[in-house]
C-alpha positions as CSV (number, residue, x, y, z in Angstrom):
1,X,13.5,-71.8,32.8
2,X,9.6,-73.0,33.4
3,X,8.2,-71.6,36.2
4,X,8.4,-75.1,38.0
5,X,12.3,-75.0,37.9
6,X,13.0,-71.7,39.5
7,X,14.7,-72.8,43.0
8,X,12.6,-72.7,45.9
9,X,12.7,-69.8,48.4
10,X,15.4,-69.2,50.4
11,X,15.8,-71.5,54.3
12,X,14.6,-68.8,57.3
13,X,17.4,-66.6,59.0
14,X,17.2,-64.8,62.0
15,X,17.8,-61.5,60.0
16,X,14.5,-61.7,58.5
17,X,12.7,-58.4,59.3
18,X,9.6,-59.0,61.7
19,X,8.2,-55.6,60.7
20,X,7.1,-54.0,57.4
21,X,8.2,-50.1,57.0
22,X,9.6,-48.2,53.8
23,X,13.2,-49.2,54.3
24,X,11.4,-53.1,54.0
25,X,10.2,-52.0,51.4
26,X,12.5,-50.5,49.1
27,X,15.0,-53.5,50.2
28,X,11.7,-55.8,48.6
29,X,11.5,-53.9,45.6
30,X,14.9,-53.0,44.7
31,X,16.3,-56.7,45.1
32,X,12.5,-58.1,43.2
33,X,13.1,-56.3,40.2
34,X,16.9,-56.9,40.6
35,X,16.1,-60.7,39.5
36,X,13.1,-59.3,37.4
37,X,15.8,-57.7,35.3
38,X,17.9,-61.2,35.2
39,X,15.4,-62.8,34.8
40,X,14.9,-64.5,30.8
41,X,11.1,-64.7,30.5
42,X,10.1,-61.6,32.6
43,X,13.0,-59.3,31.5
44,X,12.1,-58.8,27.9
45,X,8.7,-57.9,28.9
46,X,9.1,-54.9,31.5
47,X,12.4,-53.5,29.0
48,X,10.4,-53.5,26.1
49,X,8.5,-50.6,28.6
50,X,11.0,-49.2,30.6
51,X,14.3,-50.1,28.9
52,X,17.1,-49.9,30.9
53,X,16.7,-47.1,33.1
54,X,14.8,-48.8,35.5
55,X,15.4,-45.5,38.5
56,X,11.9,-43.7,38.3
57,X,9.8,-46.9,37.8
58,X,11.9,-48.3,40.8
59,X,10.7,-44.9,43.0
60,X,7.0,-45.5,41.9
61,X,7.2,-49.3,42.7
62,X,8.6,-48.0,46.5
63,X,5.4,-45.5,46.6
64,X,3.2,-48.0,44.9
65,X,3.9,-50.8,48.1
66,X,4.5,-48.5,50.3
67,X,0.8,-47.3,49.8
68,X,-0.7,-50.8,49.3
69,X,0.9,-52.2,52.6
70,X,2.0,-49.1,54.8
71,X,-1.6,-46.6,53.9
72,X,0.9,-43.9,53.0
73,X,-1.0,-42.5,49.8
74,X,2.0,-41.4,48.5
75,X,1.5,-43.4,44.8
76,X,-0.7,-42.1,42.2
77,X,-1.2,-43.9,39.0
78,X,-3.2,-46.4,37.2
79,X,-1.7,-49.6,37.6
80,X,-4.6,-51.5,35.7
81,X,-4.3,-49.3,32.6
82,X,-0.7,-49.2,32.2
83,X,-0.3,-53.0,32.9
84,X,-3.5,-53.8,30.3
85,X,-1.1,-52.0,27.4
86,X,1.4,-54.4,27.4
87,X,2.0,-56.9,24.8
88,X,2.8,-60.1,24.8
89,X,2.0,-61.1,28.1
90,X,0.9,-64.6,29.0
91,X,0.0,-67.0,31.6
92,X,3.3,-68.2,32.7
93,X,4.8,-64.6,33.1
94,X,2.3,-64.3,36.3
95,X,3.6,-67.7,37.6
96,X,7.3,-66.7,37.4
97,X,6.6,-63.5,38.9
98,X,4.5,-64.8,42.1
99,X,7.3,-67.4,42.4
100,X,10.2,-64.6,42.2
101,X,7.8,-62.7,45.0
102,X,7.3,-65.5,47.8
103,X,11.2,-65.7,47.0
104,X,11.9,-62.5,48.3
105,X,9.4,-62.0,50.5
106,X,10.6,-65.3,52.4
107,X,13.6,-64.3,52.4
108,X,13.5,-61.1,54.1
109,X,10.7,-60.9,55.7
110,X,9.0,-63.4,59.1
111,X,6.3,-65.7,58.0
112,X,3.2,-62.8,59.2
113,X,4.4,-60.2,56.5
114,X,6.0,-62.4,54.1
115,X,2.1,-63.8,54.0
116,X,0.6,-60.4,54.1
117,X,2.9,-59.3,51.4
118,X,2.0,-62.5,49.3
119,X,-1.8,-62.0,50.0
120,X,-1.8,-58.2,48.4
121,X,0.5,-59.6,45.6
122,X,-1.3,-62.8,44.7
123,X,-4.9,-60.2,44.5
124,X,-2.9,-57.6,42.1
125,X,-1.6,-60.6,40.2
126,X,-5.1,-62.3,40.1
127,X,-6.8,-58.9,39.2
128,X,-4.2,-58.5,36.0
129,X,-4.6,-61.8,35.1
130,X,-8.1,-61.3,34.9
131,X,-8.0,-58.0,32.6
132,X,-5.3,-60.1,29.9
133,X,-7.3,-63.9,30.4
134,X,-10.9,-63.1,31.7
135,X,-10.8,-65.4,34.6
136,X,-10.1,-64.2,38.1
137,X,-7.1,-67.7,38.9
138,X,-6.0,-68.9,42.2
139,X,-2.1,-69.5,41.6
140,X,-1.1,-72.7,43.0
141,X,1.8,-73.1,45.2
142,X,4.0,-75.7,46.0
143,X,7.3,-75.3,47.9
144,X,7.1,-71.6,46.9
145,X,6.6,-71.8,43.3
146,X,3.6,-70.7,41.4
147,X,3.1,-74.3,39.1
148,X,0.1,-73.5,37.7
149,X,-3.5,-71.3,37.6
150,X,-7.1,-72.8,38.5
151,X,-10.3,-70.6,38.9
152,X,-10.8,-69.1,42.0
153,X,-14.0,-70.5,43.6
154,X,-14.0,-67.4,46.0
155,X,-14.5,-65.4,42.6
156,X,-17.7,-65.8,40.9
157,X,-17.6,-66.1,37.2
């Protein structure tokens, strides 16, 4: 499945949570890398690192957003580092994972935090993308799905 074809975010319910704390949080994580794991193109890629016991990355993903968007300080690790040791990692793999993101982040969250949540993802994304590509992209959007990469002109080159 191209990155085009995954289906579009979820339509807005009134259960969509209009304020961002840890149990958010771990509901975001847990049901991301649920479809992560499912998912054909970004599955191979975090197994071939975690394999199949996905329990204490899980915990460390919980700490890692719950420190990026809640200022808890409770995550300690180099994301960079780690993530610049993987192999085999391309292009589309960002798009499909920004796309899966806005996806759940849409979906439980109201529009203000599904944003902010899409903001802090979209400036990890672009900062890994830069470490594999050398060029700082602005993923483009359309409907919820991340079709392609162009420079950032906020970046400088």
């Amino acid at each position: 499945m191209s990155p085009a074809a995954t289906p579009p975010s979820a339509p807005s319910t009134p259960s969509r949570l209009h304020a961002l704390d840890r149990a958010g949080i771990e509901a975001l994580v847990h049901g991301f890398y649920d479809d992560v794991r499912r998912d054909e193109l970004l599955a191979p890629v975090f197994e071939a690192v975690i394999g199949k016991d996905w329990g204490p990355h899980l915990v460390r993903l919980v700490e890692f957003w719950s420190t990026a968007m809640l200022g808890t300080r409770s995550f300690r690790g180099n994301v960079y580092g780690k993530h610049m040791a993987l192999d085999g990692v391309r292009p589309e793999h960002f798009l499909r994972w920004i796309t899966l993101w806005h996806r759940h982040t849409d979906r439980l969250f109201s529009d203000a935090i599904a944003e902010e949540l899409q903001r802090t993802a979209h400036g990890i994304g672009r900062n890994l993308f830069h470490g594999f590509f050398g060029e700082f992209p602005r993923f483009v959007m359309r409907d919820g799905v991340a079709i392609g990469h162009e420079p950032d002109p906020g970046i400088p080159a």
